[in-house]
N, C-alpha and C positions, 0 to 999 in steps of 0.2 A: 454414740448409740445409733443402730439404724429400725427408723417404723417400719415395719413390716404389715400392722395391720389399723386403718382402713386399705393402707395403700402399701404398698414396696418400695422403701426411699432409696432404692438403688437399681443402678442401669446396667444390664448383662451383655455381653455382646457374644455372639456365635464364633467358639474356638477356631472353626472352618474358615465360615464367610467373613466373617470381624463386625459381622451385621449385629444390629440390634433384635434381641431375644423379647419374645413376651411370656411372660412367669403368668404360670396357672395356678399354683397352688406351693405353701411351705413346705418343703421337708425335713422333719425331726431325724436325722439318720442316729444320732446321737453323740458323736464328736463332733461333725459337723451337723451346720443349720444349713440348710441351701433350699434351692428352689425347683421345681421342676418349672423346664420352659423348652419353648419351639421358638426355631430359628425362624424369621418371619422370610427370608429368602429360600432357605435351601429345603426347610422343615423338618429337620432333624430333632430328633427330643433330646434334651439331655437334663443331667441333674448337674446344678450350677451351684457350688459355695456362695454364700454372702460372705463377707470380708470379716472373720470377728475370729478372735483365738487365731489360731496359726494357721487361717484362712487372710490371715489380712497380709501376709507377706507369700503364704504359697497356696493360692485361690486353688481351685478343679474343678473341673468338667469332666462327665464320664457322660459317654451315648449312648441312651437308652433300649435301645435295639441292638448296636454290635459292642457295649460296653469297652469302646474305644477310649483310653483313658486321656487327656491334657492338662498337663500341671510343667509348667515349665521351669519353675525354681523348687522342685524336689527331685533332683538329681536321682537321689538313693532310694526316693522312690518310701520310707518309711511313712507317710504323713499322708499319700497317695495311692498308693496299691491297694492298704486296706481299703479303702473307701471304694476302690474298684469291687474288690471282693465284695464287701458285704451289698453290695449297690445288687451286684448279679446272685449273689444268693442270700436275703435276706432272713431273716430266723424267723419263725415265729412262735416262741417262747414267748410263757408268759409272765409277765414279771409284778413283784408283788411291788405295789404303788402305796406310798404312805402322802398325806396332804394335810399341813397347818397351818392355820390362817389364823392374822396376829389382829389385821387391819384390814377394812375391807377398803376398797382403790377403784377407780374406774380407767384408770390409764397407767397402765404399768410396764415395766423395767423389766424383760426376763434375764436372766444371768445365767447361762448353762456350764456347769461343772465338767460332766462327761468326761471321762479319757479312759485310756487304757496305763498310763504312768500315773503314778500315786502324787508327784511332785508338780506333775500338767495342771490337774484337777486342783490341787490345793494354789496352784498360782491364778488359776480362774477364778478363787473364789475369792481372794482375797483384793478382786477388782472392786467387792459391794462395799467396801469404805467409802469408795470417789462414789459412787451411786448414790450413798447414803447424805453425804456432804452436799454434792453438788444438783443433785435431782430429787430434792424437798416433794414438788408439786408430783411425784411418780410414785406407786407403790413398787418396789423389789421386791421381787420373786425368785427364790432363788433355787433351779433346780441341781440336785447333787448325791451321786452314789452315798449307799448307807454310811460306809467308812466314814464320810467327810460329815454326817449328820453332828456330830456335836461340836464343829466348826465354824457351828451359822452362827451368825451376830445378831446382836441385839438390834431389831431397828425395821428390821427385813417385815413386806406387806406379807410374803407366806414363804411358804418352803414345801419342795415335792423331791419326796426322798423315793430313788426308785434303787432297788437290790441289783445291781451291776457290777457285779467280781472287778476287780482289775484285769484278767483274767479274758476277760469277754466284752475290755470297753472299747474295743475296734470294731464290735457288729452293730449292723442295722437291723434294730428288733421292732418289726411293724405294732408289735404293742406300746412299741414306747413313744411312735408319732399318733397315734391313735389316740392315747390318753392324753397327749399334750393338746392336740389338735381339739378337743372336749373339751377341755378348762378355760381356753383361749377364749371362749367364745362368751365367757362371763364380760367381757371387757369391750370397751366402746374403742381404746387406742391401747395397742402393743407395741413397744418397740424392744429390740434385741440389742443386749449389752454387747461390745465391742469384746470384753472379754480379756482385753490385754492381756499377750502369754509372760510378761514379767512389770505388772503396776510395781509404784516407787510411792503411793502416796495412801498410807495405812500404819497400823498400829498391834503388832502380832496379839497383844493382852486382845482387844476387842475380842478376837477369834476365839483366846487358849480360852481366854480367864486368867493366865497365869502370868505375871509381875515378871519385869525383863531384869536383868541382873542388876545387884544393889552393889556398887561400886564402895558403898560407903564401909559396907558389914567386912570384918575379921577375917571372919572362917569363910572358906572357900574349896570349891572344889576344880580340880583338871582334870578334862574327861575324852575321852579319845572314842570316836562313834565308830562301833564295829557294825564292819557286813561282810558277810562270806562269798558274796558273789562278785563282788571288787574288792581285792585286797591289798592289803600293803607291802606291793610287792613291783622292783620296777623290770617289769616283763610284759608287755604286754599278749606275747602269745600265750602264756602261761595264766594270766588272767583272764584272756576267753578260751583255755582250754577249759580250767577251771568249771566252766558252764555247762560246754559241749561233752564233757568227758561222764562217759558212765561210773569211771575207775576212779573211787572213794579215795585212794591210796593216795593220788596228786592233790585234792583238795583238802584233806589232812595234815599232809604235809605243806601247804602252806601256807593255812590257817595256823599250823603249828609252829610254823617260820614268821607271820603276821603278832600271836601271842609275844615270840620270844623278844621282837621288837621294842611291845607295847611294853614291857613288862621290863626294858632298857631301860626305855624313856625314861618312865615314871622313877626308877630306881636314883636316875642321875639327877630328875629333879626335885627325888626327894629329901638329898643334902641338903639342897637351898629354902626347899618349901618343908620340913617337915613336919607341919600341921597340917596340911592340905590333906582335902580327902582326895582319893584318885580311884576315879571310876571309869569302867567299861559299859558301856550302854548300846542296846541296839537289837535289832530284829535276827534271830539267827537259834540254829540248835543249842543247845545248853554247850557251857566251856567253863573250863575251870582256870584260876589264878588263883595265886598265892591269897593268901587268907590276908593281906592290909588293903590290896583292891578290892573296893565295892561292885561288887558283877551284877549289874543292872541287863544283861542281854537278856531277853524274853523272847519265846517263841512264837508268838500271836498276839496282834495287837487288841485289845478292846479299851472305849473312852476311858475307863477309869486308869489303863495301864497307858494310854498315851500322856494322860492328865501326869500322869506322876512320873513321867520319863521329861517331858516338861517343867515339872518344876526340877527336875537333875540337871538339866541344862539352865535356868535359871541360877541357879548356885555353882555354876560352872565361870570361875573368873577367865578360863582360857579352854574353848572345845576344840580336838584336832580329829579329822578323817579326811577319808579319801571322797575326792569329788564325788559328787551326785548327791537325788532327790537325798536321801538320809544327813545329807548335811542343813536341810531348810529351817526345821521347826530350830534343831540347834543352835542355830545361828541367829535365829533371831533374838532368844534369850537369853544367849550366853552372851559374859563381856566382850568375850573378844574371840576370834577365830582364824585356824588354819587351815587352810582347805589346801590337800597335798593330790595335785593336780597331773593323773598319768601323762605322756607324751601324748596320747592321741583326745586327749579332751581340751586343750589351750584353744581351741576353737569353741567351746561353751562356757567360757571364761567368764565366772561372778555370774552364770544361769540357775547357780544352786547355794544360793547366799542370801540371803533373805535381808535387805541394810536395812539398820534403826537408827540409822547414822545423815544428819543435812549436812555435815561440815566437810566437805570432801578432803579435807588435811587429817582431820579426825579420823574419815572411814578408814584411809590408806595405811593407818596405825591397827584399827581394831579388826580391819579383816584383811589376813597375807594369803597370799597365793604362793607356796614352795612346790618345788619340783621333786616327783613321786620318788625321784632318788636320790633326795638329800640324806644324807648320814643321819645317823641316830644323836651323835655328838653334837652336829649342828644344829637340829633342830631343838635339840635340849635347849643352846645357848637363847634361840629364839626364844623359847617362849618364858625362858628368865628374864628375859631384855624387856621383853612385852609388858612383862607381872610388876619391875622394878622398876621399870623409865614411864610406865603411865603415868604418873600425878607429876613428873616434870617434864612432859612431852605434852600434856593439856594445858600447863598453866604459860610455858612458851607459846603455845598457839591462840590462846582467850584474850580477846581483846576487853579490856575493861576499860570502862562507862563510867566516867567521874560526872556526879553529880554535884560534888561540893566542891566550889572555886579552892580552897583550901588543900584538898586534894595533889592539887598539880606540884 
């Protein structure tokens, strides 16, 4: 974590000169936390990242005056531009501000959610386990779009819930450094969570509420996470055409080429599993399947409908989808997971896999990475292999503890 307030526990230095900056005041942009400061050389202003969320590997500067932007490990520019943008035209909407206070704290942890990805935000918040473990003598605070409000844990000094679409989490809305900049001032010491864009050391229950899959129980279900705007399809022009395209007629057709797939799988492994429930789940327009699949797709999320998509993946002994955020809450609940990973994402490899797994022999079993164009046939074989070699693929790897001389 870094203090920001009585003091600024970190040193900026001028993108131009390489000189040391002095920081006037925080700013809340809302994805990012940074500073405005002047070069003590050249005197240039600019707005300076602190290092925390995906500021700790690709910091920026932008100048305040020619909104000249430097960020040198964001190439593409995604993580950076915006921030250029909204830096030079800020919003001034006003956003509706929600505040609960659990515990009152005089030195607190703030933890900011923010983003404009649904899968950003819920991997920033799931930093406030180590907060909550390791910084006893701090109150956590934890700010986070409405969406993620029934995602806070128990434990938290307060929460400031502010209404920020997904939609619009890449602007800088002067109402939402304003109202921070207000609360702050309750507190004798602040310091700003680090953020981490993927923590390892957390517990998904604390979050849902919801119980991670029971190995132990019968009945089980396999469940395959639909989204219409990455399909399962191995094309990759044809899946960001999919986006770009006005023409309903290509994404139909292969959503409808995606269904006929889904609806292989499940059939080939319904020989093997035929008790198993086999459900479709996921964020998308209404779709129909055969009357033994459970169609869990819904059109819009609200808590009680994420609660209970939640517990569908908890009773899920094997979840399979295509990479990204829609694979995270899945993953962490279900037994085991496939993540069927396009050609051009092997570079964000296990970014949207959520492990509940220390045994790294363990994980490399209960969560595969296959390639987006593996056969329908193969993948069957998988995740039969996966359902029937569990309980002699754990008891090879368990090391057992004899306690009794007798034993041996």
């Amino acid at each position: 974590m870094i203090q920001i307030y009585p003091s600024i526990d970190q040193k900026l230095k001028c993108p131009i000169c390489i000189q040391e900056t002095k920081a006037t005041k925080i700013v809340w942009q809302g994805i990012h936390v940074g500073v405005e400061s002047t070069c003590k050389v050249c005197q240039r202003r600019f707005f300076q990242d602190l290092h925390v969320g995906h500021s700790t590997s690709k910091p920026c500067s932008v100048d305040l005056d020619s909104f000249q932007l430097f960020c040198d490990n964001d190439p593409k520019g995604w993580y950076s531009e915006p921030l250029r943008e909204s830096i030079k035209s800020p919003s001034n909407k006003h956003l509706d501000f929600k505040k609960e206070i659990y515990s009152a704290s005089d030195k607190v942890i703030i933890l900011n959610c923010i983003d404009y990805l649904y899968g950003h935000s819920l991997l920033k918040l799931l930093n406030a386990e180590r907060h909550l473990k390791n910084h006893p003598d701090y109150g956590l605070i934890v700010i986070v779009p409405k969406y993620l409000e029934w995602m806070t844990p128990k434990g938290i000094a307060e929460k400031w819930i502010f209404d920020i679409p997904l939609k619009e989490g890449k602007e800088y809305f002067i109402d939402f450094n304003e109202k921070i900049q207000n609360e702050l001032q309750r507190f004798s010491t602040v310091c700003l969570s680090k953020a981490c864009a993927h923590p390892s050391d957390f517990d998904i229950t604390n979050f849902t509420g919801v119980k991670k899959h029971d190995f132990q129980k019968d009945e089980f279900r396999i469940s395959f996470i639909w989204r219409e705007d990455r399909t399962w399809i191995n094309s990759l022009v044809l899946n960001k055409g999919i986006n770009k395209s006005k023409n309903n007629i290509l994404k139909n057709i292969l959503l409808n080429w995606q269904k006929r797939k889904i609806v292989k799988l499940f059939s080939g492994l319904r020989k093997t599993f035929p008790n198993a429930k086999y459900t479709v789940a996921g964020i998308s327009k209404p779709e129909k399947f055969p009357s033994w699949i459970d169609n869990q797709i819904v059109q819009k999320l609200d808590e009680n409908l994420e609660k209970k998509l939640c517990n569908v993946y908890s009773e899920s002994r094997v979840i399979i989808g295509v990479h990204g955020s829609n694979i995270l809450l899945p993953s962490a609940h279900a037994g085991m997971t496939i993540d069927l990973m396009p050609e051009d994402r092997w570079g964000n490899f296990a970014q949207d896999i959520l492990y509940q797994e220390k045994d790294a022999r363990i994980s490399s079993f209960r969560y595969r990475y296959v390639p987006i164009n593996q056969k329908v046939k193969s993948l069957c074989k998988i995740v039969i292999c996966m359902i029937q070699n569990r309980n002699g693929f754990y008891e090879n790897m368990s090391e057992t503890i004899f306690t009794n001389v007798d034993q041996f």
